[in-house]
N, CA and C of each residue as an Amber inpcrd file, in Angstrom:
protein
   702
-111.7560000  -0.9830000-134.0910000-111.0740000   0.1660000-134.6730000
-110.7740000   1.2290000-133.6130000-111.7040000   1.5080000-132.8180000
-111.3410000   2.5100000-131.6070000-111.8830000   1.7730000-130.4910000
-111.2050000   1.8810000-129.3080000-111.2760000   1.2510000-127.8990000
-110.9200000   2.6670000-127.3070000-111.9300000   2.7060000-125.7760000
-111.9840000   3.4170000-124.8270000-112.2600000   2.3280000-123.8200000
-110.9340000   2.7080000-123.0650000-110.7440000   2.4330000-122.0030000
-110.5930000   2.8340000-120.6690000-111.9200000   2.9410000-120.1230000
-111.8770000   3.5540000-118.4210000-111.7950000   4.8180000-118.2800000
-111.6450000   5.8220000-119.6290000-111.3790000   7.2900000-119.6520000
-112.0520000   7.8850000-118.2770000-111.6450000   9.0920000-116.9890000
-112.2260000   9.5950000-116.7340000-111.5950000  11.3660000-117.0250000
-112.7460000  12.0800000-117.4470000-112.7550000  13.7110000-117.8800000
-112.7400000  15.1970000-117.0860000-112.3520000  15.6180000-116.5160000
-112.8110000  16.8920000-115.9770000-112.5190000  18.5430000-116.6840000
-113.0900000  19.0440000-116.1480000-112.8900000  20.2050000-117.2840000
-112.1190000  21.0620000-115.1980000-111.2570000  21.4210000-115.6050000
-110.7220000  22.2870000-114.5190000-110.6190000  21.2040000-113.1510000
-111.4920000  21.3170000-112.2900000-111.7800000  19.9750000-111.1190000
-112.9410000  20.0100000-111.2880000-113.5920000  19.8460000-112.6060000
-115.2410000  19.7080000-112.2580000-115.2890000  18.2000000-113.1910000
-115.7050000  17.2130000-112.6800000-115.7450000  15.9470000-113.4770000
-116.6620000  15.5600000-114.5220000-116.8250000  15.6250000-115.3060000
-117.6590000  15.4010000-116.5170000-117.8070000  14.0620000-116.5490000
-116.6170000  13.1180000-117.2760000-116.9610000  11.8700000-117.7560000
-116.4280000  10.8720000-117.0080000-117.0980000   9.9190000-116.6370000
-116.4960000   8.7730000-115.1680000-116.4060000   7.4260000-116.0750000
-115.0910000   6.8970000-115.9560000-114.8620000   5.3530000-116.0990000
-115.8250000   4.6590000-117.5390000-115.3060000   5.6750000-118.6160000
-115.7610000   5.7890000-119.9520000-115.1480000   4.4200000-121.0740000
-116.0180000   3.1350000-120.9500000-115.4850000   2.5320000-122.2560000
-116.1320000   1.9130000-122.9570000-115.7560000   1.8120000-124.5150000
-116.4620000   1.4190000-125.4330000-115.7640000   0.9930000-126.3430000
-116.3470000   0.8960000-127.4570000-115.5400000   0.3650000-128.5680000
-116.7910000   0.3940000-130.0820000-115.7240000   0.8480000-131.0600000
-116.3590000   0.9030000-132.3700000-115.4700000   0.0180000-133.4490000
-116.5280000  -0.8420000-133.8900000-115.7650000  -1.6920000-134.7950000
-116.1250000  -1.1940000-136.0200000-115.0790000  -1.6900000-136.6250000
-114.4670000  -1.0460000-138.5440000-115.7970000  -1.2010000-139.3210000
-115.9530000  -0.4330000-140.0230000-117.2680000  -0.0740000-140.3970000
-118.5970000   0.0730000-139.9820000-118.5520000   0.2500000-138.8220000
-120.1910000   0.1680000-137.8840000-120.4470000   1.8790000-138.0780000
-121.8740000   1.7470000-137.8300000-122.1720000   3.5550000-137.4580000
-122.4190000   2.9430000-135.6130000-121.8530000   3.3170000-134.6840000
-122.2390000   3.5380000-133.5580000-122.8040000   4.9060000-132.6570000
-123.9780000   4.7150000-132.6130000-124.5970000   6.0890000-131.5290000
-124.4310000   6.0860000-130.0810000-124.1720000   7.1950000-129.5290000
-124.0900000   7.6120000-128.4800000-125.5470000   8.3140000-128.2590000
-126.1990000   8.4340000-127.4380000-127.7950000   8.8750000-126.9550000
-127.4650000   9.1470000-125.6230000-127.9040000  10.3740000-125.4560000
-128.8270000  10.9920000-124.0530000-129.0470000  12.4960000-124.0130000
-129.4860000  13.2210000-123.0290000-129.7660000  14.5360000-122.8750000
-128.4960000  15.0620000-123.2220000-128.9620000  16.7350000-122.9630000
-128.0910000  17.2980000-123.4280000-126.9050000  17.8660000-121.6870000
-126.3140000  18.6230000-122.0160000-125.1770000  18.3860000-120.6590000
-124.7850000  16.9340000-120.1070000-124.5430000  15.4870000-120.7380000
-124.1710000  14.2830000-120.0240000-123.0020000  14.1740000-120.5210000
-122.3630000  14.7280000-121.3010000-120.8640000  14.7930000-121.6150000
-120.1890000  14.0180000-123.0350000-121.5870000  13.9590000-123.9800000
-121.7470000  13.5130000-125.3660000-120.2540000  14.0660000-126.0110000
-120.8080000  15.6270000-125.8940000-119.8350000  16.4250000-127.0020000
-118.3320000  16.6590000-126.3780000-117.9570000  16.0270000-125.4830000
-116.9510000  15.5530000-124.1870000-116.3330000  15.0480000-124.7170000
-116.9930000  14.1330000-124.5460000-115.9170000  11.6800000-125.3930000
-115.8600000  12.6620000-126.7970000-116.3470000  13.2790000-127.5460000
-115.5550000  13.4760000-128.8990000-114.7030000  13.8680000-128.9860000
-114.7810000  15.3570000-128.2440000-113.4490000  15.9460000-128.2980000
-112.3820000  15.3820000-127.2020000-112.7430000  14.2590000-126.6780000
-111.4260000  13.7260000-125.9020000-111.1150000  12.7690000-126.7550000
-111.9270000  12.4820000-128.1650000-111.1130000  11.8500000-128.7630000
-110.3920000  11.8940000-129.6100000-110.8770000  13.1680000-130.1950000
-110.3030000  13.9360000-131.1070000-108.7960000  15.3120000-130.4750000
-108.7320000  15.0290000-129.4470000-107.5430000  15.5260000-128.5190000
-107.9640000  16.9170000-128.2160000-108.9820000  17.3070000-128.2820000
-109.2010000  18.6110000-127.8200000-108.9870000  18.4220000-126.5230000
-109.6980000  17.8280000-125.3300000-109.3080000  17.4440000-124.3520000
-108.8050000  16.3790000-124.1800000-107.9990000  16.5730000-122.9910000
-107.4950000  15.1320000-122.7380000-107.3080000  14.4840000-121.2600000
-108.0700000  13.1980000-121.3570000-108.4010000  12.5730000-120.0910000
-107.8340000  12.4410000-119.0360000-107.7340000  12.6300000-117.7020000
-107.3760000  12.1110000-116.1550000-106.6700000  10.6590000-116.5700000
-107.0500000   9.9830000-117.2230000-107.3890000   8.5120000-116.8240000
-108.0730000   7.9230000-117.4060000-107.3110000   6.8600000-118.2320000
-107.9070000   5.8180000-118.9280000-106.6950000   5.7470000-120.5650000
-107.1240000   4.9600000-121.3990000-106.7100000   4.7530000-122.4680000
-107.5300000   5.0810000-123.7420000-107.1750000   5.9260000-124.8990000
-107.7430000   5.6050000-126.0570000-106.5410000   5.0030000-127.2440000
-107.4590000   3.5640000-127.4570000-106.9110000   3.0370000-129.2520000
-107.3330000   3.0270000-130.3800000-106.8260000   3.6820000-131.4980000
-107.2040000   3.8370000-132.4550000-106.2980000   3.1220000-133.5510000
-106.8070000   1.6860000-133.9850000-106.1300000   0.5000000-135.2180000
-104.7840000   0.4500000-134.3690000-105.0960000  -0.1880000-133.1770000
-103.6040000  -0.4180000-132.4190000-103.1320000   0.3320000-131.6340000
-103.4180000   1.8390000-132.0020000-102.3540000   3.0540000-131.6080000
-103.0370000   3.6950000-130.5320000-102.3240000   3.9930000-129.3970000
-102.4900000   5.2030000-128.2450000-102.3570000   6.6020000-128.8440000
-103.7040000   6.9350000-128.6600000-103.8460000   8.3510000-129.0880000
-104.1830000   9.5760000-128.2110000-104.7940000   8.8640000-127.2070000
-105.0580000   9.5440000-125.6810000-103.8350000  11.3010000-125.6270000
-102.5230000  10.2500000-125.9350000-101.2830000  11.0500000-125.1680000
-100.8510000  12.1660000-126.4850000-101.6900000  12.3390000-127.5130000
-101.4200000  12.6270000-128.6450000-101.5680000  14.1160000-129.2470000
-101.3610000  14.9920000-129.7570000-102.1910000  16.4240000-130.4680000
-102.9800000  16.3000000-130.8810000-104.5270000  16.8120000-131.2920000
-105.1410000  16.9910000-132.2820000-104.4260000  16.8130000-134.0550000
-104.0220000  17.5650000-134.1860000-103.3180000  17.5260000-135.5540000
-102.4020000  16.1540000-136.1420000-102.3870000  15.6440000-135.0740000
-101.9730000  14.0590000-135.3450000-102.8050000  13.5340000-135.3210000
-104.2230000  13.0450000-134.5260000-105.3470000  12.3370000-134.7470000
-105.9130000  12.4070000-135.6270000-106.0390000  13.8400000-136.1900000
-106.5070000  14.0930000-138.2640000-105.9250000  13.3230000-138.5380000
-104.5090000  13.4650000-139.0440000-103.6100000  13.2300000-139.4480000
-103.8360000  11.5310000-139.4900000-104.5830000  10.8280000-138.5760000
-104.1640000   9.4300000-138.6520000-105.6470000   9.0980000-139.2850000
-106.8450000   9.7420000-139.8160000-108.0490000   9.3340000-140.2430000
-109.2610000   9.5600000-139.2830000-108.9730000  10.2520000-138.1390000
-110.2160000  11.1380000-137.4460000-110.3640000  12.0270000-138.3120000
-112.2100000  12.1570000-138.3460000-112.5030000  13.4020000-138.9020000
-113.7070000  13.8640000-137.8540000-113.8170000  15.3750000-137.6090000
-114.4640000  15.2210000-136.0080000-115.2100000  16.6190000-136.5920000
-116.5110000  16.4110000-137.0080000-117.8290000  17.3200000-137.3430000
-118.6170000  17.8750000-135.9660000-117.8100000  19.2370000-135.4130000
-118.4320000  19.6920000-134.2050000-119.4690000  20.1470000-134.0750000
-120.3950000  19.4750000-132.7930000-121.7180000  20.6280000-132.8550000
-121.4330000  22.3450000-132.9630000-122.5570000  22.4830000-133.9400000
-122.3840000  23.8060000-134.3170000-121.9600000  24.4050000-135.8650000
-121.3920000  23.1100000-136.0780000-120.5840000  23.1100000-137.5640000
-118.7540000  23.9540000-137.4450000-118.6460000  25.0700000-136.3460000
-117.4230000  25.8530000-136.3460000-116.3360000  26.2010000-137.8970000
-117.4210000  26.3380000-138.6820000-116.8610000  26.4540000-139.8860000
-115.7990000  28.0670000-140.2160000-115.1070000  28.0640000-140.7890000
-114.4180000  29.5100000-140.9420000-115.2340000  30.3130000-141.8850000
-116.0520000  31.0060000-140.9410000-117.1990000  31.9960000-141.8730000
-117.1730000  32.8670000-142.5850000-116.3480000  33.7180000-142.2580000
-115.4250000  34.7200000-143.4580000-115.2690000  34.3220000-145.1420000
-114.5680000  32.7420000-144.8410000-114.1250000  32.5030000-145.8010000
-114.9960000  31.9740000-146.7300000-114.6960000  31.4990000-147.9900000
-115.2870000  30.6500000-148.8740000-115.3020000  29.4450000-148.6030000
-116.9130000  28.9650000-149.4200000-116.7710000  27.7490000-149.1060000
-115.7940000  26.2110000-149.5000000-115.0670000  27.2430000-150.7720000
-113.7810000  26.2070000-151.3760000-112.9100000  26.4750000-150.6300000
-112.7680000  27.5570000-149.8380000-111.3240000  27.2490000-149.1130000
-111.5680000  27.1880000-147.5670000-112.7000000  26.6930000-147.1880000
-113.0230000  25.8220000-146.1050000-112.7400000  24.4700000-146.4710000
-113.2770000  24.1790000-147.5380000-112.8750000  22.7830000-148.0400000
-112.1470000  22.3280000-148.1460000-110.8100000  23.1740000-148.5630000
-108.9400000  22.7840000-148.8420000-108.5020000  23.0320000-147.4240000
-109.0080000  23.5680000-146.6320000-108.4450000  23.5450000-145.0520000
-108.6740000  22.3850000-144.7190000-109.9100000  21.5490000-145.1800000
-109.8780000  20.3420000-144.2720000-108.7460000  19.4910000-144.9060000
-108.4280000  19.5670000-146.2870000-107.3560000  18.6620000-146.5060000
-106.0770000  19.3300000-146.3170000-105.6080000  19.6830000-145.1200000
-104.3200000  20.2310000-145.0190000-103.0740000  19.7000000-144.7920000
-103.5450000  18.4120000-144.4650000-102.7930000  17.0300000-144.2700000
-102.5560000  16.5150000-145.4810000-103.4230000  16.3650000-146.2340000
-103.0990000  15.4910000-147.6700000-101.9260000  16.2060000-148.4430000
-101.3620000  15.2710000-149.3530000-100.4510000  15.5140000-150.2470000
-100.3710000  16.0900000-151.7490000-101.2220000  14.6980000-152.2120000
-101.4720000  14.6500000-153.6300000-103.0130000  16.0550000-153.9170000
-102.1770000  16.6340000-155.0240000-103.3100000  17.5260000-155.2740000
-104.2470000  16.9650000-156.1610000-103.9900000  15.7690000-156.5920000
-104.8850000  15.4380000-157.6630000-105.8200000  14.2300000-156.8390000
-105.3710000  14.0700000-156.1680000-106.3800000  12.8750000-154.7770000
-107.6760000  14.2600000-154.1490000-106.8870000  15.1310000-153.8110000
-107.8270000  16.3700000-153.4380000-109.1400000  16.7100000-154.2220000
-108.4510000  17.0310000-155.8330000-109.4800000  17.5260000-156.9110000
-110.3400000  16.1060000-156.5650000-110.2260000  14.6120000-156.6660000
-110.7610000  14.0250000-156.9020000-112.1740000  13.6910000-155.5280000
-111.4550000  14.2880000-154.4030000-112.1390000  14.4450000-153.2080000
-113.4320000  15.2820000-153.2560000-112.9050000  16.4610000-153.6510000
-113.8300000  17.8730000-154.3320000-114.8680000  17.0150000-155.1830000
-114.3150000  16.2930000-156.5600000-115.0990000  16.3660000-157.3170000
-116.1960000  15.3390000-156.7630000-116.1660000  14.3940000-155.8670000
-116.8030000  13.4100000-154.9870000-117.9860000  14.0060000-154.0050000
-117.8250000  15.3980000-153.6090000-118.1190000  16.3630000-153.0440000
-119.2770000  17.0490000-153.2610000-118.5690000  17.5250000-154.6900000
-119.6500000  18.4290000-155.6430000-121.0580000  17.4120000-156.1650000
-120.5010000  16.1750000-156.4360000-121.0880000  15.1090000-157.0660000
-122.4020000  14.9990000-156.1940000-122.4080000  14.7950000-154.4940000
-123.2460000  14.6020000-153.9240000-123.8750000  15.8290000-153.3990000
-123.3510000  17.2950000-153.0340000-123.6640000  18.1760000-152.9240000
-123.3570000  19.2760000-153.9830000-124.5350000  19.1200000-155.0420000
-123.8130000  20.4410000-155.4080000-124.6910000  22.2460000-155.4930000
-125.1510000  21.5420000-154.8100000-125.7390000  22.6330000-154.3760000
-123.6910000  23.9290000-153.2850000-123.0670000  22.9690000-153.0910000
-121.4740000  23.4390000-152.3890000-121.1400000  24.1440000-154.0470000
-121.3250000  23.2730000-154.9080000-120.4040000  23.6310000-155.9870000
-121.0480000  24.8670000-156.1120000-122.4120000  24.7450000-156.6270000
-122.9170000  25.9230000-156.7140000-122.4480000  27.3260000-156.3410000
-122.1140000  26.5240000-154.6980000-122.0330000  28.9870000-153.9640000
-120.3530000  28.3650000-153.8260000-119.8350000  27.6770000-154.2380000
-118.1810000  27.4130000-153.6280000-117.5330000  28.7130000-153.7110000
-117.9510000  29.7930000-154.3010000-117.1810000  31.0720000-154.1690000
-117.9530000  32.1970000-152.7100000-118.9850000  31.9700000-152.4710000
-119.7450000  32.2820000-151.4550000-118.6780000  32.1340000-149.7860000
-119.1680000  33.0930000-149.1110000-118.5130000  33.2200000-147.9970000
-119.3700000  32.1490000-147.2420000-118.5860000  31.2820000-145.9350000
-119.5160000  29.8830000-145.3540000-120.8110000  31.0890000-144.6020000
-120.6440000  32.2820000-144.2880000-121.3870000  32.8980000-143.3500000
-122.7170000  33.2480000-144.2530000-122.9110000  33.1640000-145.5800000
-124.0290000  33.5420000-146.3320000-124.5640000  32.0390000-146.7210000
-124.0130000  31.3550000-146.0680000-125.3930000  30.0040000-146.6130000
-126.5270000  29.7600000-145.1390000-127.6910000  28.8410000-145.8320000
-128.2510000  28.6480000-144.6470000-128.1660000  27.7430000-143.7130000
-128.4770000  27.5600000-142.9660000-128.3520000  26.2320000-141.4440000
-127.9250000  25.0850000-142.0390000-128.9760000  24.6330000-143.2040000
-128.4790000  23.3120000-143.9010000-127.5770000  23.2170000-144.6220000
-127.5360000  24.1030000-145.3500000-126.1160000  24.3530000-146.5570000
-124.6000000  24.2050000-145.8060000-124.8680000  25.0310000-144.7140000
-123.8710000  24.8490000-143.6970000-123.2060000  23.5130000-142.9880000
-124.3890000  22.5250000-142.7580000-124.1480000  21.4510000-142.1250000
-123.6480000  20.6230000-142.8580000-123.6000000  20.7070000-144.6690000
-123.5420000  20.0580000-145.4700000-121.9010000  20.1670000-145.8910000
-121.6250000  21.6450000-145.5400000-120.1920000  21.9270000-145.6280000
-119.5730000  21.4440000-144.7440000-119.8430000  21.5460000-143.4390000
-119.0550000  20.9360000-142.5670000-118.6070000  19.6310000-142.8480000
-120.1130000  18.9790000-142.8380000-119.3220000  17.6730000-143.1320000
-118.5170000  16.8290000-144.4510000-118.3180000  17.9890000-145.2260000
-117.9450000  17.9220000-146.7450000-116.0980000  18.1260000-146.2480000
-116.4970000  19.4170000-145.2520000-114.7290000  19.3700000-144.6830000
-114.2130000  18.1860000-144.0080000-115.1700000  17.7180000-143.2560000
-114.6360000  16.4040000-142.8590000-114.1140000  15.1020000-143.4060000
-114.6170000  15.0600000-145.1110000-114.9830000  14.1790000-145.6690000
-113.4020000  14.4520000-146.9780000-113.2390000  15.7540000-146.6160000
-111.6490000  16.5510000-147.4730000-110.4470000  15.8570000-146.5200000
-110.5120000  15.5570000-145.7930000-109.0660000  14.5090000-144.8080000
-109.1940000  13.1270000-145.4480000-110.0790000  12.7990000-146.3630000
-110.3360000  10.6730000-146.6050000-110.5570000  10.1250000-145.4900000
-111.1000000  10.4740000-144.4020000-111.0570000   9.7520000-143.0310000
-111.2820000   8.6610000-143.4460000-110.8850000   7.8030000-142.2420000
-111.1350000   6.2520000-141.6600000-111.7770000   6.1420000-141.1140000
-112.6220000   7.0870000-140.4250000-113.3610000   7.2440000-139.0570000
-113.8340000   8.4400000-139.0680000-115.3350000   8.8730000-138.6800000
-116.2690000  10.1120000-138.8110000-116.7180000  10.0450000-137.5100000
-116.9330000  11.1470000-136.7480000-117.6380000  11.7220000-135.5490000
-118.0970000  12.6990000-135.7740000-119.6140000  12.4380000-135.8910000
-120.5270000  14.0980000-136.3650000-121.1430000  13.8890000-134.3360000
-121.2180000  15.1570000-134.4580000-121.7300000  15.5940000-132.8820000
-123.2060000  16.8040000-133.3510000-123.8020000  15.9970000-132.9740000
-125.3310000  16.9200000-133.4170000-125.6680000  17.6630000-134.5590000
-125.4370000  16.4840000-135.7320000-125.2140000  16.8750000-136.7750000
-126.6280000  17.5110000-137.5720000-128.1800000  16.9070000-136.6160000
-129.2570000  17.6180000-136.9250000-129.7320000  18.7790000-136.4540000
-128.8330000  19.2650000-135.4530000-129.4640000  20.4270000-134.4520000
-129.7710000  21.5140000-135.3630000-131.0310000  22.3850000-135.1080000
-131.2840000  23.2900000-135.8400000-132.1120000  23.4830000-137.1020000
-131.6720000  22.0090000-137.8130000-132.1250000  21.9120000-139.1820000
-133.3880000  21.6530000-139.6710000-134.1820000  22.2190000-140.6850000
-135.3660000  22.1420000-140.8790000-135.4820000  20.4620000-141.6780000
-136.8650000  19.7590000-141.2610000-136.5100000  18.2850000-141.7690000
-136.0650000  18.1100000-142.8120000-136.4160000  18.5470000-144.0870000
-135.7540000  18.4070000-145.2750000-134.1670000  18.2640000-144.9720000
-133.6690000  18.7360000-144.2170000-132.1960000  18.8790000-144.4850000
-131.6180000  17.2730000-143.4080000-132.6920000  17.4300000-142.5880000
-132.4190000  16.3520000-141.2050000-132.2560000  14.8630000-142.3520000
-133.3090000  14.7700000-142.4920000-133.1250000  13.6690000-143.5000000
-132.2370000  13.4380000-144.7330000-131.8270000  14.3180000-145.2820000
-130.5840000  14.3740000-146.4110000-129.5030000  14.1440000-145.5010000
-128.7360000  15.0780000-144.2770000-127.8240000  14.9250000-143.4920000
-127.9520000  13.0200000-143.1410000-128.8310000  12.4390000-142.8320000
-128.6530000  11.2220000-142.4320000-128.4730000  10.3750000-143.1250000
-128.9690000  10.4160000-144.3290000-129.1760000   9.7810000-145.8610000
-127.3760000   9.8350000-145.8850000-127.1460000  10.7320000-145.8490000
-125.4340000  11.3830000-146.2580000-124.6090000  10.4530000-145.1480000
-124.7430000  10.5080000-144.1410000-124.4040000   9.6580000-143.2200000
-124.4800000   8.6390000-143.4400000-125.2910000   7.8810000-143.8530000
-125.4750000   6.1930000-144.0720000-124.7530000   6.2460000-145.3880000
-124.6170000   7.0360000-146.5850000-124.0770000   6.8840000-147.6820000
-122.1240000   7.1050000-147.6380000-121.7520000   7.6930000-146.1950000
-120.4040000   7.7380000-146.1850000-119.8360000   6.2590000-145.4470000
-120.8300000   5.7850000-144.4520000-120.4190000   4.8200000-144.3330000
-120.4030000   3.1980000-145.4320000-121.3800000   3.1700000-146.4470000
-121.5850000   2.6380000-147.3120000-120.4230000   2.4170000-147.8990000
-119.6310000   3.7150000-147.5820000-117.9400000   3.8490000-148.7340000
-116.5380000   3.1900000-147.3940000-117.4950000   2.4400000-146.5560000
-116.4460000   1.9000000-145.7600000-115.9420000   2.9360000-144.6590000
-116.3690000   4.3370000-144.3940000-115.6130000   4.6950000-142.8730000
-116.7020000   4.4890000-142.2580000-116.4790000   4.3240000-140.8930000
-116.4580000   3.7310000-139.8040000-117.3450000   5.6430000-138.8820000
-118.4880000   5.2800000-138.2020000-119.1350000   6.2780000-137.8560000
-119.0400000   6.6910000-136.4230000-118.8900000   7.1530000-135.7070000
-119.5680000   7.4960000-134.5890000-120.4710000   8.4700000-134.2610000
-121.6330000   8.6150000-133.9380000-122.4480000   9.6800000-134.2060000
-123.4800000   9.6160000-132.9560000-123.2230000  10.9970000-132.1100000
-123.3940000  11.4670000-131.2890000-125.2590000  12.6790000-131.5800000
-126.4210000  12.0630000-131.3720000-127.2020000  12.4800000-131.5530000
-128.4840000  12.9580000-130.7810000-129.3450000  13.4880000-130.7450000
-130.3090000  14.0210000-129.6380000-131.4970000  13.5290000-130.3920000
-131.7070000  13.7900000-131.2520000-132.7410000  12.6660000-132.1230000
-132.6000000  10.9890000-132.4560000-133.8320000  10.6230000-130.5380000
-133.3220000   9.1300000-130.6280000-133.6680000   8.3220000-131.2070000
-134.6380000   8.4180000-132.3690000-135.1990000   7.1790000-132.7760000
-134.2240000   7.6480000-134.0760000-133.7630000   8.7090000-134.8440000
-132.8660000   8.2060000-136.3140000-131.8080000   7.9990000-136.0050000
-131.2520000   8.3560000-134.8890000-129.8970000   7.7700000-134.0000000
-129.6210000   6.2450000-133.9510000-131.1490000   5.7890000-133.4560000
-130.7440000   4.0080000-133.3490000-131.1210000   3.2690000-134.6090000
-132.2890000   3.8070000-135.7350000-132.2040000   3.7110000-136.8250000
-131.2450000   3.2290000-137.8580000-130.1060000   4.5380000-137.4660000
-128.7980000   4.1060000-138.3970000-127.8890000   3.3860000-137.7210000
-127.8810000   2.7010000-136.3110000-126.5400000   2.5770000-135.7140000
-126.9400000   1.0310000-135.7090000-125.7380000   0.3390000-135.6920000
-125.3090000  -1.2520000-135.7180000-125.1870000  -1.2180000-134.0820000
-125.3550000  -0.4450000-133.2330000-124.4340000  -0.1410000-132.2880000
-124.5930000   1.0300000-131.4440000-125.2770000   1.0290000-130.0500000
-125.4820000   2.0500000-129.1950000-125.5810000   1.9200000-127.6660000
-124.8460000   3.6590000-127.5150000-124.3560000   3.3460000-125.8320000
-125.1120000   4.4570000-125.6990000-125.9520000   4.4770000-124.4500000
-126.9650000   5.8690000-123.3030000-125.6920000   6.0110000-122.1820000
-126.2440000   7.2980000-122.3800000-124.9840000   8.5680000-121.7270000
-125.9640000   9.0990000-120.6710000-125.6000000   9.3200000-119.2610000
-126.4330000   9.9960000-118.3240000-125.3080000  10.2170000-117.0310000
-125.4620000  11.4070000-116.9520000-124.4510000  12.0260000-116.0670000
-122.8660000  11.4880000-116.0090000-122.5160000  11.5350000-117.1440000
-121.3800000  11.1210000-117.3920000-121.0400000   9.4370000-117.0640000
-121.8550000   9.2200000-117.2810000-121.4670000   7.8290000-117.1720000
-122.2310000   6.7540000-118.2140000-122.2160000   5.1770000-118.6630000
-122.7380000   5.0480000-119.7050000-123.0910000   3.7060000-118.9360000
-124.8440000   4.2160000-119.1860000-125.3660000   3.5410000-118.3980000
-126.3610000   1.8330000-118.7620000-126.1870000   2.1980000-119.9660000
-126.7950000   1.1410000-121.0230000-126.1330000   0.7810000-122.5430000
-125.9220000  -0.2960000-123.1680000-125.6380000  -0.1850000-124.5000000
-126.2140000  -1.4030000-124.6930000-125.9530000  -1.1870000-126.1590000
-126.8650000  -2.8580000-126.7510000-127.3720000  -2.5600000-128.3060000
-127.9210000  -3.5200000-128.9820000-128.3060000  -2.9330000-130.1260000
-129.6560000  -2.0120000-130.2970000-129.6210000  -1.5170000-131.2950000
-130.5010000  -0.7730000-131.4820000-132.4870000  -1.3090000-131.0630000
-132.2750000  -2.4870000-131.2360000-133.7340000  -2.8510000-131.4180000
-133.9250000  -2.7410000-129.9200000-132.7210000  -3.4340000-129.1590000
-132.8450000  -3.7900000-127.9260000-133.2560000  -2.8060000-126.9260000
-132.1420000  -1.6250000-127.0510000-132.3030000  -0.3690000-126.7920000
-133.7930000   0.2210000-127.0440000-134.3680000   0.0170000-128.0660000
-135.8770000   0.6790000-127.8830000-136.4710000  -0.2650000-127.2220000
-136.3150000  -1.6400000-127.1310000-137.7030000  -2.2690000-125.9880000
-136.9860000  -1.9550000-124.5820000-136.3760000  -1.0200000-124.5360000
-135.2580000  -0.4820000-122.4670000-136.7040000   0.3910000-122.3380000
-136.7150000   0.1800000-120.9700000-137.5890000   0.8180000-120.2540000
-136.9020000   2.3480000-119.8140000-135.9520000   2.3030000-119.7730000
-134.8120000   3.8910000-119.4840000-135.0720000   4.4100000-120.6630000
-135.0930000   3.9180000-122.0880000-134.7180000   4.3580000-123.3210000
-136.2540000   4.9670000-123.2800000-137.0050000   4.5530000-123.0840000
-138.8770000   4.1970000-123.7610000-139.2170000   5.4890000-122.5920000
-139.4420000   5.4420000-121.4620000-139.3670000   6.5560000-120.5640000
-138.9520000   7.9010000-120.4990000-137.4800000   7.3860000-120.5460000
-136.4120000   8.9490000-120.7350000-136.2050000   9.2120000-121.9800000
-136.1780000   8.9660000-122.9260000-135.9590000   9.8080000-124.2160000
-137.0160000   9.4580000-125.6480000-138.2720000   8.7720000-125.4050000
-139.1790000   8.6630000-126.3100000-140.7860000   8.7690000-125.8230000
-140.7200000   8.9910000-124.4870000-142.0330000   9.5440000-124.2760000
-143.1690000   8.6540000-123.7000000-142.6880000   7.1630000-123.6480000
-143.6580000   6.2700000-123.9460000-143.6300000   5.6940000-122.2640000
């Protein structure tokens, strides 16, 4: 479903991501793992066109998207949950929600999106008149990815979708995660918590100084001596 090919990244002339490729097949959750500064939250937004690469190729179901806008990569079934959440805080949380479907057409595909929404969170329905800036850390994370989930994506990229959150919420957020892919999209999920990272993933690549230095499956990945060392303690 998505191929990266050879991408390399710089932000100004400072090089971030070197000779970047991978691939996520149609319905997998695939994780990305490593510290923080290796250029995780990078490959998203270069895939999601915030930035865009030196060098290399991205395909998404056939299509070159590399050379593309943001607003067309929505537009084609990216939905891209930034660390941080970057939600419009001012506003309400229903019309954070209709921003994410700004692409869609049918208003009655929308209501039915919402009501899909409310169904699993409704604790959203609840404050949906509430400004996003008066909920808490979790409520928040829950919106975000509720906006993400307002486009119908084909494809999800949450980028540190636990940071911050008290466990109760860590574990619902992941639960939620395994339950969107259940409905058939296709995951990529970029995480700092490595053992529920490889947990949920069919599928994982280690990130270290911009470069990707290991992948393999999940089980495999925990008997790595890099993995067991550098990011679990053991």
């Amino acid at each position: 479903m998505l191929q990266i090919k050879e991408i390399d990244v710089s932000y100004v002339d400072i090089p971030v991501l070197y000779n970047i490729s991978l691939q996520v097949k149609e319905k997998q959750i695939v994780s990305i793992i490593g510290s923080n500064g290796v250029g995780k939250s990078t490959l998203l937004k270069t895939i999601s066109g915030i930035v865009k690469p030196k060098r290399g190729k991205i395909i998404f179901n056939g299509k070159r998207i590399d050379n593309r806008p943001s607003h067309e990569i929505a537009s084609m079934g990216i939905a891209h949950v930034p660390e941080g959440r970057r939600l419009f805080s001012r506003l309400s949380v229903i019309k954070n929600l209709y921003l994410g479907a700004y692409s869609r057409k049918s208003e009655h595909e929308i209501e039915q999106t919402l009501d899909y929404i409310f169904d699993i969170f409704p604790i959203l329905n609840k404050r949906k008149n509430q400004k996003a800036v008066t909920l808490s850390g979790g409520e928040q994370q829950l919106l975000a990815i509720s906006r993400g989930l307002m486009l119908e994506p084909k494809f999800m990229m949450f980028d540190e979708p636990s940071l911050g959150l008290m466990p109760i919420y860590i574990s619902k957020v992941f639960d939620v995660i395994k339950k969107i892919n259940n409905k058939g999209v296709t995951i990529l999920l970029v995480e700092q918590n490595i053992r529920k990272a490889l947990k949920l993933a069919d599928y994982a690549y280690v990130l270290q100084n911009g470069r990707i230095v290991l992948e393999g499956k999940p089980e495999e990945l925990l008997e790595s001596d890099l993995v067991r060392k550098a990011y679990l303690g053991l």
